[in-house]
VEXNUZA-460786 format. One record per atom (N, C-alpha, C, CB): residue in one letter; atom name; y, z, x. Coordinates in steps of 0.1 Angstrom, whole numbers, plus 5000, padded with zeros to 4 digits. Glycine has a CB too. Example, Ala and Ser with C-alpha at 12.3 -4.5 7.8 and 13.67 -1.06 7.14 Angstrom:
2
<'A', 'N', <4943, 5078, 5132>>
<'A', 'CA', <4955, 5078, 5123>>
<'A', 'C', <4967, 5078, 5132>>
<'A', 'CB', <4955, 5090, 5113>>
<'S', 'N', <4978, 5071, 5128>>
<'S', 'CA', <4989, 5071, 5137>>
<'S', 'C', <5000, 5079, 5129>>
<'S', 'CB', <4994, 5057, 5141>>
END
This chain:
149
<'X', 'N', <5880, 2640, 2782>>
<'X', 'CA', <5873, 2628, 2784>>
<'X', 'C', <5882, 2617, 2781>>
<'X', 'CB', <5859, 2628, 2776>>
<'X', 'N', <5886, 2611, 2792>>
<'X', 'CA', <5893, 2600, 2790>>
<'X', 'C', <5888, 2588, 2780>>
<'X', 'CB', <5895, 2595, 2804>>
<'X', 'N', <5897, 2579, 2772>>
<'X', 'CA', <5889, 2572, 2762>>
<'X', 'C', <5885, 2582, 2746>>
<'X', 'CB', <5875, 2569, 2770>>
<'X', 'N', <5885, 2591, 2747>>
<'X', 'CA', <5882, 2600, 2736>>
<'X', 'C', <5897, 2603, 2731>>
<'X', 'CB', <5872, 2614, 2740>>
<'X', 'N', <5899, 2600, 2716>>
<'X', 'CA', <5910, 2599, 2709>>
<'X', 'C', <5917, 2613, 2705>>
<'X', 'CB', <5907, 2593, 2697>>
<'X', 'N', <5905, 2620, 2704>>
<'X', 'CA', <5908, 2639, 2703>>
<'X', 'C', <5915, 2644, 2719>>
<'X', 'CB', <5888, 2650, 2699>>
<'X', 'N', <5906, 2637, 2732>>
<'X', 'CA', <5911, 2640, 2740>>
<'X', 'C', <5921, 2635, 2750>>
<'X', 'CB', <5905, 2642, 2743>>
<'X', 'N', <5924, 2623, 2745>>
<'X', 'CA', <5936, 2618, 2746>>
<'X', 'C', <5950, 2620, 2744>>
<'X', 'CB', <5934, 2614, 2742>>
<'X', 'N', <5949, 2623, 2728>>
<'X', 'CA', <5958, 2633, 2724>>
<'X', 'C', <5960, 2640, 2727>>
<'X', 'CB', <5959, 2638, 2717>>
<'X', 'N', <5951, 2653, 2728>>
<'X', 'CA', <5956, 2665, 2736>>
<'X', 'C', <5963, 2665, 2752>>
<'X', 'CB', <5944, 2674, 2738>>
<'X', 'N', <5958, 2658, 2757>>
<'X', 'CA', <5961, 2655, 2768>>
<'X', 'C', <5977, 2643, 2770>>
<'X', 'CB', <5946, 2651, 2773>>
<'X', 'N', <5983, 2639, 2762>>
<'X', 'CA', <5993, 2634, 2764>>
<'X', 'C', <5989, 2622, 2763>>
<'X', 'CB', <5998, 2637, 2775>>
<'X', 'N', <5979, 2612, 2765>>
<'X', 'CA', <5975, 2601, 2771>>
<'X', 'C', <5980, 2588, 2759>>
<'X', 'CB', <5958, 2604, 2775>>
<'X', 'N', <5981, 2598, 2748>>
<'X', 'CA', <5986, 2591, 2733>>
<'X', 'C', <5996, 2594, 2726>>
<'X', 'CB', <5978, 2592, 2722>>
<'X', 'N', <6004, 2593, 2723>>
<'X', 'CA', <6014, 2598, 2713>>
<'X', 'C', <6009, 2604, 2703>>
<'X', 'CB', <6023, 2589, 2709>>
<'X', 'N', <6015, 2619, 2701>>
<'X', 'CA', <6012, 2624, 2689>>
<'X', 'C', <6023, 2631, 2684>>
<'X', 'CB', <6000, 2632, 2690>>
<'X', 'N', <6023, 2628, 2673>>
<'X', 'CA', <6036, 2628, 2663>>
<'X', 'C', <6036, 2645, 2659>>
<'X', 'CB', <6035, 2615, 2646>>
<'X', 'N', <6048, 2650, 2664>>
<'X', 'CA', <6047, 2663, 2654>>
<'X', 'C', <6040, 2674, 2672>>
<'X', 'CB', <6031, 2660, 2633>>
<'X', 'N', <6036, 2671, 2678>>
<'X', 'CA', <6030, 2680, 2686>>
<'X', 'C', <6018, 2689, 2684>>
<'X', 'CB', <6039, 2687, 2689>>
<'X', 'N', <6018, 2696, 2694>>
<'X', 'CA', <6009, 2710, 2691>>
<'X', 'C', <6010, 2716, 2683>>
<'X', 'CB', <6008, 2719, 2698>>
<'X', 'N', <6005, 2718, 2671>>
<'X', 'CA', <6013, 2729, 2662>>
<'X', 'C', <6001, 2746, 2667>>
<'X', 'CB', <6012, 2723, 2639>>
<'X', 'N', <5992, 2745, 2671>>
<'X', 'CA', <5987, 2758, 2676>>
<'X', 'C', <5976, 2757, 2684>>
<'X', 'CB', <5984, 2766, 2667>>
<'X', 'N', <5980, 2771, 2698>>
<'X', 'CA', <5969, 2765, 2706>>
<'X', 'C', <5962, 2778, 2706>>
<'X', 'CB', <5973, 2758, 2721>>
<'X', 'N', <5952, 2782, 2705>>
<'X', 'CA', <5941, 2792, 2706>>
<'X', 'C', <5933, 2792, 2721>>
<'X', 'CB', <5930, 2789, 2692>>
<'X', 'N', <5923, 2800, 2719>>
<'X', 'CA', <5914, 2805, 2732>>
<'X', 'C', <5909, 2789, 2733>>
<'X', 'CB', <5900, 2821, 2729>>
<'X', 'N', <5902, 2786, 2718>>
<'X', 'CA', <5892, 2775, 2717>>
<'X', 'C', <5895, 2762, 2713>>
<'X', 'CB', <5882, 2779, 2709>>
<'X', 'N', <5907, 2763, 2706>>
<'X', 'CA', <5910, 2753, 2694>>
<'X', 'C', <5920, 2748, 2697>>
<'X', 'CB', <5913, 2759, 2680>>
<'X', 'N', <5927, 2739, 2698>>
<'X', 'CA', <5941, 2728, 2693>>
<'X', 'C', <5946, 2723, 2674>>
<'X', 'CB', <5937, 2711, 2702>>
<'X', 'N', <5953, 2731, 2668>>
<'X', 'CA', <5955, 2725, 2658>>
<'X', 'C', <5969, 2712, 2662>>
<'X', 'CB', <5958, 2738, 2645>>
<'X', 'N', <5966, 2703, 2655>>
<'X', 'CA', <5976, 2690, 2655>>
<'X', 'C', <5979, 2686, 2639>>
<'X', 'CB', <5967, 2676, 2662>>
<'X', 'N', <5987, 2674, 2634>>
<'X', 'CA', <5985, 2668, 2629>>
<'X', 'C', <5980, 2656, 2624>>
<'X', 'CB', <5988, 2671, 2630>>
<'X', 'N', <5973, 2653, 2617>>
<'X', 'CA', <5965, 2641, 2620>>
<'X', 'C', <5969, 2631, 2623>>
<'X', 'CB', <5958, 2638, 2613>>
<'X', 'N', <5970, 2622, 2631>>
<'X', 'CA', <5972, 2603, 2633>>
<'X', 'C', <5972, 2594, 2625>>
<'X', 'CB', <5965, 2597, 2639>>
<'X', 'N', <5966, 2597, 2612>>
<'X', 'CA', <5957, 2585, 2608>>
<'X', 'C', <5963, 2586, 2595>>
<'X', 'CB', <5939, 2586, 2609>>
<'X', 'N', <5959, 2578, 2587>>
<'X', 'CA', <5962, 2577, 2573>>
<'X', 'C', <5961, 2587, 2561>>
<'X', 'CB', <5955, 2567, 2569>>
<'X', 'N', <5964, 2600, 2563>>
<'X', 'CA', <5959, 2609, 2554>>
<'X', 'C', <5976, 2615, 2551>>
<'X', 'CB', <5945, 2620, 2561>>
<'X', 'N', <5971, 2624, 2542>>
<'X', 'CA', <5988, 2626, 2537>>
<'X', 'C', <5993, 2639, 2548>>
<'X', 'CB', <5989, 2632, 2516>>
<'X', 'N', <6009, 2643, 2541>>
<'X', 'CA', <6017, 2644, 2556>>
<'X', 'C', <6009, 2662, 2550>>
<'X', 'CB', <6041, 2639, 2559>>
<'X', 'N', <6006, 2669, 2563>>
<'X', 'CA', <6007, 2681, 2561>>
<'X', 'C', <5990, 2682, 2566>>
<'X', 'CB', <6014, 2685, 2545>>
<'X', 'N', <5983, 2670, 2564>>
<'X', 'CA', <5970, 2671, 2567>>
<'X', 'C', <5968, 2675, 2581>>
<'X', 'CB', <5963, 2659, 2564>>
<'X', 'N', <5963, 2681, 2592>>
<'X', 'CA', <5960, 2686, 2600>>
<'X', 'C', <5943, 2687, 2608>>
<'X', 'CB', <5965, 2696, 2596>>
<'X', 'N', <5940, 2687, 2623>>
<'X', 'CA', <5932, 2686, 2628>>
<'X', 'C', <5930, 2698, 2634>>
<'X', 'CB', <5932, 2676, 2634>>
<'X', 'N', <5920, 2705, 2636>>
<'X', 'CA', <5915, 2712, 2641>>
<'X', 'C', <5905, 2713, 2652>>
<'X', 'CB', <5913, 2716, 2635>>
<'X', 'N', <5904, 2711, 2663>>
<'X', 'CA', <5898, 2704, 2668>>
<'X', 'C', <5893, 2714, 2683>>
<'X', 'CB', <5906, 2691, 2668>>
<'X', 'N', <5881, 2712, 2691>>
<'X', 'CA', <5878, 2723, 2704>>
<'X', 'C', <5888, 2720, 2711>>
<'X', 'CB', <5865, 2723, 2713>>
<'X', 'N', <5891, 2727, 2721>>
<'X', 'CA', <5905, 2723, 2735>>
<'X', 'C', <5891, 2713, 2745>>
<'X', 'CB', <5914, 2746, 2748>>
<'X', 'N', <5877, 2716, 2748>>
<'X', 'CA', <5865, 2708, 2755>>
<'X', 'C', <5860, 2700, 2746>>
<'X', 'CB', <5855, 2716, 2760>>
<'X', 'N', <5859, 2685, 2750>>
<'X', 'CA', <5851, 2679, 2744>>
<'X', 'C', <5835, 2680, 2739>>
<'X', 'CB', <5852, 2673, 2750>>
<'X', 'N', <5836, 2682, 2729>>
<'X', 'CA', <5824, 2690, 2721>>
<'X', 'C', <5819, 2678, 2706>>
<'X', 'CB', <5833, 2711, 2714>>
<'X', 'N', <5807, 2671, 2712>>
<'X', 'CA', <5803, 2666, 2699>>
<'X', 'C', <5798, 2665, 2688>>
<'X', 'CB', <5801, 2661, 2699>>
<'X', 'N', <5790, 2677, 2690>>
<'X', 'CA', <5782, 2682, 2679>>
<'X', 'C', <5782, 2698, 2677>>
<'X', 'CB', <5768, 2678, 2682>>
<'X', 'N', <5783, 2700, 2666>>
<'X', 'CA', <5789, 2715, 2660>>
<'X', 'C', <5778, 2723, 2670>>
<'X', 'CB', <5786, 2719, 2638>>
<'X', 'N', <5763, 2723, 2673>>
<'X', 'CA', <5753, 2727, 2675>>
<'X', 'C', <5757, 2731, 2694>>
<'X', 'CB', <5742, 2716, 2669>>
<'X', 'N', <5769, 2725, 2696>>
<'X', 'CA', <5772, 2728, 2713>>
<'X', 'C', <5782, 2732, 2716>>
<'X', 'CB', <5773, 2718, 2721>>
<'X', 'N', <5790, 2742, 2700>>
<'X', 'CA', <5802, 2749, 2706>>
<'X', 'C', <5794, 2763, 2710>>
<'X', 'CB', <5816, 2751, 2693>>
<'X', 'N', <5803, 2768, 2719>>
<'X', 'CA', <5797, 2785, 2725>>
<'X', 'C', <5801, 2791, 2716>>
<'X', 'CB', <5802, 2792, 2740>>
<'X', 'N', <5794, 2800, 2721>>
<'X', 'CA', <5792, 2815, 2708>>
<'X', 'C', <5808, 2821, 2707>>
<'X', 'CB', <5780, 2833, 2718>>
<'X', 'N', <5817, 2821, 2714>>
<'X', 'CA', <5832, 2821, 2716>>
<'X', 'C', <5841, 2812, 2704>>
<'X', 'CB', <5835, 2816, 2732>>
<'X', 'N', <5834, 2799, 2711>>
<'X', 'CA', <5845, 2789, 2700>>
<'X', 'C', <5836, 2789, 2684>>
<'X', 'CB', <5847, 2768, 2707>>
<'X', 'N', <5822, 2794, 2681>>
<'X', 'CA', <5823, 2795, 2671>>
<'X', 'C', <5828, 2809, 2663>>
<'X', 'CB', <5812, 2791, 2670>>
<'X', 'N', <5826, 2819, 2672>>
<'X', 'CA', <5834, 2830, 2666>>
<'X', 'C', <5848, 2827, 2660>>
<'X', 'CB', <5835, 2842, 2675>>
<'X', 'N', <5855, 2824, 2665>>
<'X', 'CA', <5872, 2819, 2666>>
<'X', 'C', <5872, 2807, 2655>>
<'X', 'CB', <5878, 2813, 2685>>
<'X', 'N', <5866, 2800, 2653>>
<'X', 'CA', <5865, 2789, 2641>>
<'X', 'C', <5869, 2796, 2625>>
<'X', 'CB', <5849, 2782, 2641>>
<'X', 'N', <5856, 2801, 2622>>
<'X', 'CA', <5858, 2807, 2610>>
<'X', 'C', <5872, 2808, 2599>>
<'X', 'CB', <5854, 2817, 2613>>
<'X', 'N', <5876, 2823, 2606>>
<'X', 'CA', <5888, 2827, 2607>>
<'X', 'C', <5906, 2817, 2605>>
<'X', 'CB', <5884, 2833, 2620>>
<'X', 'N', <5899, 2811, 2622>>
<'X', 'CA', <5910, 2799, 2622>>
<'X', 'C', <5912, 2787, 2612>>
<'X', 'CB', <5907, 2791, 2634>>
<'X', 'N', <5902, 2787, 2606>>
<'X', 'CA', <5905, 2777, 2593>>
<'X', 'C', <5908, 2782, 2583>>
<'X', 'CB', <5894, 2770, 2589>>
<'X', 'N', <5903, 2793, 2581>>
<'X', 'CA', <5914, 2801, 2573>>
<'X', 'C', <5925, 2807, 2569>>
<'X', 'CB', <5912, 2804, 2571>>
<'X', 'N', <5928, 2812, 2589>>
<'X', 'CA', <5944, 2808, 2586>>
<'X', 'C', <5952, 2797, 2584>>
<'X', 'CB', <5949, 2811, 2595>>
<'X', 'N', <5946, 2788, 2588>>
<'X', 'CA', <5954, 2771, 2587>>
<'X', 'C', <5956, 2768, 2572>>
<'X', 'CB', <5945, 2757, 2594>>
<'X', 'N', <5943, 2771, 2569>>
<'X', 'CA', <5940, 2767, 2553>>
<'X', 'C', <5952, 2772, 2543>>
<'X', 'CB', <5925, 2776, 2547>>
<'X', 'N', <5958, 2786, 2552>>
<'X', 'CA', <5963, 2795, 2539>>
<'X', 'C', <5977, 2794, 2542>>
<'X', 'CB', <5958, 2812, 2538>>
<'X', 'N', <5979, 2792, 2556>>
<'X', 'CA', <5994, 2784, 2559>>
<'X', 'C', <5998, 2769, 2552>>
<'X', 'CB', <5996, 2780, 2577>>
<'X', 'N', <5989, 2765, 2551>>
<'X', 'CA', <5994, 2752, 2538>>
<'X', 'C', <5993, 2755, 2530>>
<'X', 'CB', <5989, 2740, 2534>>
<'X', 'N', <5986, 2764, 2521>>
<'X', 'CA', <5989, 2768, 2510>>
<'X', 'C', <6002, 2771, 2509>>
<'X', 'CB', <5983, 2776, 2507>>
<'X', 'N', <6006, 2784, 2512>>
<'X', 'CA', <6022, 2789, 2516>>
<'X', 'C', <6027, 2775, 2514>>
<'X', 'CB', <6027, 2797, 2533>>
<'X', 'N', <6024, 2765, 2524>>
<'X', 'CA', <6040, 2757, 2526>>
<'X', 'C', <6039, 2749, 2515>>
<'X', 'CB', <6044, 2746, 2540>>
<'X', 'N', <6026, 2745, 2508>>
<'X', 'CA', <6029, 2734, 2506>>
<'X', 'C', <6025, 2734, 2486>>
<'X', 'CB', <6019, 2725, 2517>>
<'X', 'N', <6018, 2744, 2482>>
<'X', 'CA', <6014, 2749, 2470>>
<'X', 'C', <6003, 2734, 2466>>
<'X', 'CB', <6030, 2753, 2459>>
<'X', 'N', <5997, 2734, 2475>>
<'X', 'CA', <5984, 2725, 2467>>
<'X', 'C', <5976, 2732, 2458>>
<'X', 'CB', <5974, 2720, 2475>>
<'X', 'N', <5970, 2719, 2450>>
<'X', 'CA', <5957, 2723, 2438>>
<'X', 'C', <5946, 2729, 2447>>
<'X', 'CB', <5950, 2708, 2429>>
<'X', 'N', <5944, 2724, 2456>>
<'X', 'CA', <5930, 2727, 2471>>
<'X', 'C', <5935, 2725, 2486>>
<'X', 'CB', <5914, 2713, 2469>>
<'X', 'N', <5931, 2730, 2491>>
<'X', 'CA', <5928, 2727, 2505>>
<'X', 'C', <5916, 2722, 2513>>
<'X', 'CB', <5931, 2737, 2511>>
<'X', 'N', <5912, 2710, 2508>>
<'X', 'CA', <5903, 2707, 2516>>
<'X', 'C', <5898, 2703, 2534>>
<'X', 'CB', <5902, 2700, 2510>>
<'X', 'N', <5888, 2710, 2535>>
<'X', 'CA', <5883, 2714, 2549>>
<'X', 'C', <5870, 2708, 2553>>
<'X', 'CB', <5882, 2729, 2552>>
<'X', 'N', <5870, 2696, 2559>>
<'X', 'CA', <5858, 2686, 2565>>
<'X', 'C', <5857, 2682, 2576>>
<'X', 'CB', <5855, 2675, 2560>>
<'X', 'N', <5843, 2683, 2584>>
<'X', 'CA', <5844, 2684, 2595>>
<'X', 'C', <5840, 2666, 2598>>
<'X', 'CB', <5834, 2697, 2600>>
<'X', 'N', <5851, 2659, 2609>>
<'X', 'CA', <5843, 2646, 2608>>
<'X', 'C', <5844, 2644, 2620>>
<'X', 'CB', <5847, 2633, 2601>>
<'X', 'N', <5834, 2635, 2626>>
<'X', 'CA', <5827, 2631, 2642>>
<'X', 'C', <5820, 2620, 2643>>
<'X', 'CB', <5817, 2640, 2648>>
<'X', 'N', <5826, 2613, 2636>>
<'X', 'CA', <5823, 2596, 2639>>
<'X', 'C', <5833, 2588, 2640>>
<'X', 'CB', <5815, 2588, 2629>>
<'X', 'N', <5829, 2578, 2650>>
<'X', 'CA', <5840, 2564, 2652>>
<'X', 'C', <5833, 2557, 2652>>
<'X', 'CB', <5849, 2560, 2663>>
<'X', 'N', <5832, 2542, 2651>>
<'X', 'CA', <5829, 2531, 2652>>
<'X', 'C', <5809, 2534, 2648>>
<'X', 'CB', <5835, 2525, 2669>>
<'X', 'N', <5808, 2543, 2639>>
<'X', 'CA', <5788, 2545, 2640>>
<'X', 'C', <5789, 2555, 2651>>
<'X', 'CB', <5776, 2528, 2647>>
<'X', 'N', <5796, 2558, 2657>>
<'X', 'CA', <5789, 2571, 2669>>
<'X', 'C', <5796, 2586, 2668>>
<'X', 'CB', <5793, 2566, 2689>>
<'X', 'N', <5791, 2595, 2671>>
<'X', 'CA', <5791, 2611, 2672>>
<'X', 'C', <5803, 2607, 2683>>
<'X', 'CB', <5774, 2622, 2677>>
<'X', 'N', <5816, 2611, 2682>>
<'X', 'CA', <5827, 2614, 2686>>
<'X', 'C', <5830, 2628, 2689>>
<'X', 'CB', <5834, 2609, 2679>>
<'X', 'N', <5842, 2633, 2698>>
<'X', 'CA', <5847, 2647, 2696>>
<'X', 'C', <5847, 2651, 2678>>
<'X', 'CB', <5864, 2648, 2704>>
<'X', 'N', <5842, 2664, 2675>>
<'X', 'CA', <5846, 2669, 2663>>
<'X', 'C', <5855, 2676, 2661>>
<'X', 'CB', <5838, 2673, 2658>>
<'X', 'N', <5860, 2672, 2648>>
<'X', 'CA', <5875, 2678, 2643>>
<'X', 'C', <5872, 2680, 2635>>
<'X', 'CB', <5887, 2672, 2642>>
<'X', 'N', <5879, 2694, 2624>>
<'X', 'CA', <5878, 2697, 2612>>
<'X', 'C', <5889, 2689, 2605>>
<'X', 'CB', <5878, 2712, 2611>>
<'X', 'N', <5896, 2681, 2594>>
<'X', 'CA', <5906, 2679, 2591>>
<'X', 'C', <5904, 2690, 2579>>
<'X', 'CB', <5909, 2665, 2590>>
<'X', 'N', <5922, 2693, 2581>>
<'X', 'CA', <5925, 2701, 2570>>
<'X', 'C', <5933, 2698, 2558>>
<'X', 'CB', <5929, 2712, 2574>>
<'X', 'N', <5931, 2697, 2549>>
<'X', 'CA', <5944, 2683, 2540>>
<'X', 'C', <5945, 2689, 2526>>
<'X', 'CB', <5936, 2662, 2538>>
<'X', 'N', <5957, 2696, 2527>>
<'X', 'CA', <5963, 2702, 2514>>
<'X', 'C', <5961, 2690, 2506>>
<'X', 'CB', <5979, 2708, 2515>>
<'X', 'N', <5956, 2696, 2489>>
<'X', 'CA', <5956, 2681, 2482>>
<'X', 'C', <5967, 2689, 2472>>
<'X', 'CB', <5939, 2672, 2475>>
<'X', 'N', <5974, 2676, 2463>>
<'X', 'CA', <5983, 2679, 2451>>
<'X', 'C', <5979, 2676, 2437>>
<'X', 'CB', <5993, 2672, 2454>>
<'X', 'N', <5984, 2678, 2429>>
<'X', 'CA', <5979, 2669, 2417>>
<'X', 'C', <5989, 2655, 2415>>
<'X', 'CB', <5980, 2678, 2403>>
<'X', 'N', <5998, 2656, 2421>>
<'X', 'CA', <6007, 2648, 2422>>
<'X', 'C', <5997, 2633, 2438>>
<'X', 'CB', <6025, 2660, 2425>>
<'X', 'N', <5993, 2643, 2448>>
<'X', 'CA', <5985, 2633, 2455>>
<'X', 'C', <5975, 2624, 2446>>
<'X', 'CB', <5976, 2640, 2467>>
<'X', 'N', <5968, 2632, 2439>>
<'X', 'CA', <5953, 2628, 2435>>
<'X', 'C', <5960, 2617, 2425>>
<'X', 'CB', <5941, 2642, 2427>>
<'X', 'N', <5970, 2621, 2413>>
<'X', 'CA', <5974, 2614, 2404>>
<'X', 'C', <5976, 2600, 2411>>
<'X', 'CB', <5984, 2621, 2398>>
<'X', 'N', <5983, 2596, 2424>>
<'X', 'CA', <5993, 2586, 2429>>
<'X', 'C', <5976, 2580, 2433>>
<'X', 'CB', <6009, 2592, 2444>>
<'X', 'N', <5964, 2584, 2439>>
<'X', 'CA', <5956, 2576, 2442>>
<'X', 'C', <5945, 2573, 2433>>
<'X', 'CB', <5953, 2579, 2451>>
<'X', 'N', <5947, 2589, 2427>>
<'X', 'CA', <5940, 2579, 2412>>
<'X', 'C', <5921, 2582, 2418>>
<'X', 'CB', <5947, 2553, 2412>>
<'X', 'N', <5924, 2595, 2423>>
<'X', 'CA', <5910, 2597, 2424>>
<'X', 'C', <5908, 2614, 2436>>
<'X', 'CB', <5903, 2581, 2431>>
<'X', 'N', <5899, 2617, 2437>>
<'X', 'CA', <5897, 2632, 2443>>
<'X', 'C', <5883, 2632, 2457>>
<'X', 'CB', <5891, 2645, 2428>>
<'X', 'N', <5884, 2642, 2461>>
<'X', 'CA', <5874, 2644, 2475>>
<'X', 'C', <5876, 2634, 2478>>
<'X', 'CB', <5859, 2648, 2476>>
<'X', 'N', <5864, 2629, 2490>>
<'X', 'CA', <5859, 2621, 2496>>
<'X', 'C', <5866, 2610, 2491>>
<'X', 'CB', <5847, 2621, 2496>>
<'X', 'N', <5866, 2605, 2478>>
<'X', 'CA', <5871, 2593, 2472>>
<'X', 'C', <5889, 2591, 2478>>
<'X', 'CB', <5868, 2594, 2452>>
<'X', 'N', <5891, 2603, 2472>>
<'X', 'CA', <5911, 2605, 2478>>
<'X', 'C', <5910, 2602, 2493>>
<'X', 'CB', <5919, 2625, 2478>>
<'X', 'N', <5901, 2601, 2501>>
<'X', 'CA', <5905, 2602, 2515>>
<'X', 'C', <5899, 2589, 2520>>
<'X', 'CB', <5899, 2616, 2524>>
<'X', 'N', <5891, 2581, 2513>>
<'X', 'CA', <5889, 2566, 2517>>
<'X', 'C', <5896, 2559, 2512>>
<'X', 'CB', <5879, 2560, 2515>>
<'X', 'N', <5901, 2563, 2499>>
<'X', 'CA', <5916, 2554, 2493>>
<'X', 'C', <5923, 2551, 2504>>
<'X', 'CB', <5926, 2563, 2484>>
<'X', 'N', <5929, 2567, 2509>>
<'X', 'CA', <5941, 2565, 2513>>
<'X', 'C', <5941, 2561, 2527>>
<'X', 'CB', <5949, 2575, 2510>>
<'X', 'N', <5925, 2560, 2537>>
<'X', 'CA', <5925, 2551, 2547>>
<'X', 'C', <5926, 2535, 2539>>
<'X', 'CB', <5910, 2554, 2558>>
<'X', 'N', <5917, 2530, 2534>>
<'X', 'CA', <5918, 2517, 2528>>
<'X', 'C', <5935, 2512, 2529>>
<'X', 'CB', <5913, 2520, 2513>>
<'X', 'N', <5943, 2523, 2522>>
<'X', 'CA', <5956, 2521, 2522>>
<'X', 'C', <5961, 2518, 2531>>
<'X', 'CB', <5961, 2529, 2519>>
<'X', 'N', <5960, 2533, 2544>>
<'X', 'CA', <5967, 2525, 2557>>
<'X', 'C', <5977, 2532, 2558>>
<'X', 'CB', <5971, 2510, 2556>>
<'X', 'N', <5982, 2538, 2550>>
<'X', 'CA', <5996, 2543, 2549>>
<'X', 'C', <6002, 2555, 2553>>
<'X', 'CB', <5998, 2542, 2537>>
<'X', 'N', <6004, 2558, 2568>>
<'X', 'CA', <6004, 2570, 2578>>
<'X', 'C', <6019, 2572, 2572>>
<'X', 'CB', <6000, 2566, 2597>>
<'X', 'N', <6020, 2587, 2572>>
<'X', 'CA', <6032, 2596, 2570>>
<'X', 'C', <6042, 2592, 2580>>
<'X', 'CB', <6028, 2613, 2571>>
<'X', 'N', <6055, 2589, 2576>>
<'X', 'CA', <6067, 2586, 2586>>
<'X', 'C', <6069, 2594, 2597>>
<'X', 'CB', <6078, 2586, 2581>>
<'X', 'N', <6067, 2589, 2614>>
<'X', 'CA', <6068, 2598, 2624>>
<'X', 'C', <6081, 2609, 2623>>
<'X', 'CB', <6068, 2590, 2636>>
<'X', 'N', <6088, 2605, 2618>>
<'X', 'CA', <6103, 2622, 2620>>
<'X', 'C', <6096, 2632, 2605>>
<'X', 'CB', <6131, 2615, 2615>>
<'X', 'N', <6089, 2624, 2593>>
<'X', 'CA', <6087, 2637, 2581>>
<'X', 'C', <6068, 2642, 2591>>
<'X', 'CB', <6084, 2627, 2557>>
<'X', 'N', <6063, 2635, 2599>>
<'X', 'CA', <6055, 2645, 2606>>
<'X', 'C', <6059, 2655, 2614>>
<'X', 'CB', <6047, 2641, 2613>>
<'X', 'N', <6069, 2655, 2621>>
<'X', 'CA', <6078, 2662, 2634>>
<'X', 'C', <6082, 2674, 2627>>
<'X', 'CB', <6093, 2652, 2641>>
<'X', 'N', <6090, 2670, 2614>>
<'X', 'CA', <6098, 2683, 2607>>
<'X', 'C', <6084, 2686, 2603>>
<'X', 'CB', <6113, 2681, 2594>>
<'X', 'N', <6070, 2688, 2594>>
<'X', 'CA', <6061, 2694, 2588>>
<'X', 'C', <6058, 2698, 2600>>
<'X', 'CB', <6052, 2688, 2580>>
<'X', 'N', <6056, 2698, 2614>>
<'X', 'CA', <6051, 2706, 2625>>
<'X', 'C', <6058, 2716, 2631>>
<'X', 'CB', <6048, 2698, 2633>>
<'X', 'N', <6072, 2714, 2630>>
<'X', 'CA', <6081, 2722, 2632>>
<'X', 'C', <6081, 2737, 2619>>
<'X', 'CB', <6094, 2712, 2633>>
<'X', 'N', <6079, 2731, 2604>>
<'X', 'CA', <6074, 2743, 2596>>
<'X', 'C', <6062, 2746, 2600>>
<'X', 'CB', <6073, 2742, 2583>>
<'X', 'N', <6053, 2737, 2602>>
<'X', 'CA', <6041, 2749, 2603>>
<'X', 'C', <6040, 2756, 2616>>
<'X', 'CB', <6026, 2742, 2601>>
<'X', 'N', <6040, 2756, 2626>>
<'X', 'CA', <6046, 2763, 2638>>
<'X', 'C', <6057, 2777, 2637>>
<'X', 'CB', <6054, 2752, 2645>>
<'X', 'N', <6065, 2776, 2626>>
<'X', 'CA', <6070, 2786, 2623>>
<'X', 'C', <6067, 2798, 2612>>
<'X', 'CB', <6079, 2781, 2620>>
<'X', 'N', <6057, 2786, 2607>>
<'X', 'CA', <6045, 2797, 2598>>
<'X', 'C', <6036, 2805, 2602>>
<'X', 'CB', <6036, 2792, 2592>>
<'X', 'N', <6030, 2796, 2614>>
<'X', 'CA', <6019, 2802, 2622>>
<'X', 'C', <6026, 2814, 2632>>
<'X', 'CB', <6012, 2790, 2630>>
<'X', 'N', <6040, 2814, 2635>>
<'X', 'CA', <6044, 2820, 2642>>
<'X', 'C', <6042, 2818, 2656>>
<'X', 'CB', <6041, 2828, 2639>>
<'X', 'N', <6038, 2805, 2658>>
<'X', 'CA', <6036, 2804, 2673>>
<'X', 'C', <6052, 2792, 2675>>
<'X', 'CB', <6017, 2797, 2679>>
END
């Protein structure tokens, strides 16, 4: 859907730093765009899908699993305290395409913002402060080689 940021991206229509890092039956993993730290990741349907309640019986089977592989490939790369996994679908007040973001955290992250969950991830939009396009390119190029695709 043209105009949609999830579908945009996938579709070329935006620049996305770092590429495809995995493409499934159902799913597109990426890295995220936005202000979250480098290694954080989207998960997201390959069809515009806005509410969890309208993926098919297919892309929910294939979810599960898939986040748990992703989950456990940052682990490996990256040795976080957690891997947090939340599903968000709002822009501007409205139900958008949904994406899972996936966002290895550190103690060394949490320490530098000086706070955890939800709180760590409005900080660091507040902040603003998006990961340098070539240190996203090389983290997608490792995780691609993790994933084996």
């Amino acid at each position: 859907m043209e105009g949609c940021l999830a579908c945009d991206l996938a579709e070329g229509r935006v620049d996305l730093p770092g590429g495809e890092i995995l493409l499934t039956e159902h799913w597109i993993v990426e890295h995220t765009v936005g202000p979250l730290s480098l290694g954080t990741l989207i998960v997201k349907p390959k069809r515009h899908v806005v509410h969890v309640w309208e993926l098919g019986e297919a892309e929910a089977r294939e979810i599960g699993p898939l986040l748990r592989r992703v989950s456990a490939m940052l682990a490996d790369l990256i040795q976080p305290e957690q891997v947090y996994v939340g599903l968000w679908s709002h822009a501007g007040g409205a139900p958008v395409h949904i994406h899972f973001v996936v966002q290895p955290v550190t103690r060394t992250l949490m320490d530098s913002i000086d706070d955890y969950g939800p709180h760590l991830q409005v900080a660091m939009f507040d902040a603003g402060a998006t990961p340098p396009k070539g240190e996203v390119e090389r983290f997608a190029e490792r995780a691609r080689a993790a994933l084996g695709t």
